[in-house]
N, C-alpha and C positions, 0 to 999 in steps of 0.2 A: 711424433705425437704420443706415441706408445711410454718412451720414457718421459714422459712431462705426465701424465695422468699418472704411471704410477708414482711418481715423486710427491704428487698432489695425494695421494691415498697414503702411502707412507709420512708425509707432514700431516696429514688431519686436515688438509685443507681442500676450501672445493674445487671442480677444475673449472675453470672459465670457458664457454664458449668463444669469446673471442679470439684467445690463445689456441684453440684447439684449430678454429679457422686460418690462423697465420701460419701454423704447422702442417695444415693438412697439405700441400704443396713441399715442404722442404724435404730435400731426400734424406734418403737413410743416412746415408757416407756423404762426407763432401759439404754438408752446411756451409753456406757463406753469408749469411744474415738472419739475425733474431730482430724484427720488427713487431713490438707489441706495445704500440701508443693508447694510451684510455681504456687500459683492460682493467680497473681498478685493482691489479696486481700490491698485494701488500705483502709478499716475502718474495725472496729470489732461489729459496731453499728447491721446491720445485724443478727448477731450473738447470739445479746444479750439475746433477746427471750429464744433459746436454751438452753443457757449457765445456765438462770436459772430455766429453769425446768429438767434439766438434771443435778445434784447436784453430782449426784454418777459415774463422768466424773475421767477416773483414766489418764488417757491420752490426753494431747496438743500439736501439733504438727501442728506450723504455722510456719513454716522456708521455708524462700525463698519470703516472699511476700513484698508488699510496704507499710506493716502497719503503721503509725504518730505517734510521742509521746503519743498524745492523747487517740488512740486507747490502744496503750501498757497500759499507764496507767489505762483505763478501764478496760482491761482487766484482768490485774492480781489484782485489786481490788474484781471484783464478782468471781475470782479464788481461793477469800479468803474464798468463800462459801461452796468450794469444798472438805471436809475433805480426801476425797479417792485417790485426786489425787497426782500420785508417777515419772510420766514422764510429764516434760513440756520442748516442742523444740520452741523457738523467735529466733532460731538466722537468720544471714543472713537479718535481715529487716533494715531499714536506721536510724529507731530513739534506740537512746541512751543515756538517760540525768542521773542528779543526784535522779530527784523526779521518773524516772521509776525504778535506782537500791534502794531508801527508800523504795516502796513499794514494790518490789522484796526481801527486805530483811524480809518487815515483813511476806508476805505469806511462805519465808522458816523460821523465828521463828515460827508460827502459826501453819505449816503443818508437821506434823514431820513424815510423809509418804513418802512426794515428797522425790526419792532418785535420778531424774537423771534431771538436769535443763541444757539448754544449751541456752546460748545469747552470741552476741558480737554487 
């Protein structure tokens, strides 16, 4: 929870209660899922921190929020790092381009674990 707030202070951004609740439970080490449905989350910049020290992430689930192209993009780039992850939920968020489903195709060539992806 520690690195998401300061992520959120170093972005300029506020920190969500919501987020802070989904985190207060997940341990230090060992992360195995980011579940943050209708946190009205609009970057993933915050995030990032975690996303890379938490490698062994088998579950994503940001549906429901107002994440950008940009974010989408970032984040299924460092989700390429992720070898274990099997559930990833984007949908329900505003951006949808051609360069987020190229990189979306190559984390499902790459990941041959992910078995449940959901976008629109």
């Amino acid at each position: 929870m520690d690195i998401y707030r300061d992520g959120c202070l170093r972005c300029a951004l506020p920190v969500s209660v919501d987020v802070c609740a989904a985190l207060r439970d997940a341990p230090r080490q060992g992360m195995k899922e980011l579940v943050v449905p209708h946190a009205g989350l609009t970057s993933i910049l915050p995030f990032l921190d975690l996303l890379l020290l938490h490698r062994d992430l088998e579950r994503v689930e940001l549906q429901g929020n107002r994440l950008d192209c940009s974010s989408f993009e970032l984040l299924l780039k460092v989700l390429l790092l992720h070898p274990k992850l099997w559930v990833l939920n984007i949908s329900e968020n505003p951006c949808m381009s051609s360069r987020i489903v190229a990189v979306m195709y190559q984390l499902l060539c790459r990941n041959t674990q992910l078995r449940r992806v959901q976008f629109q």
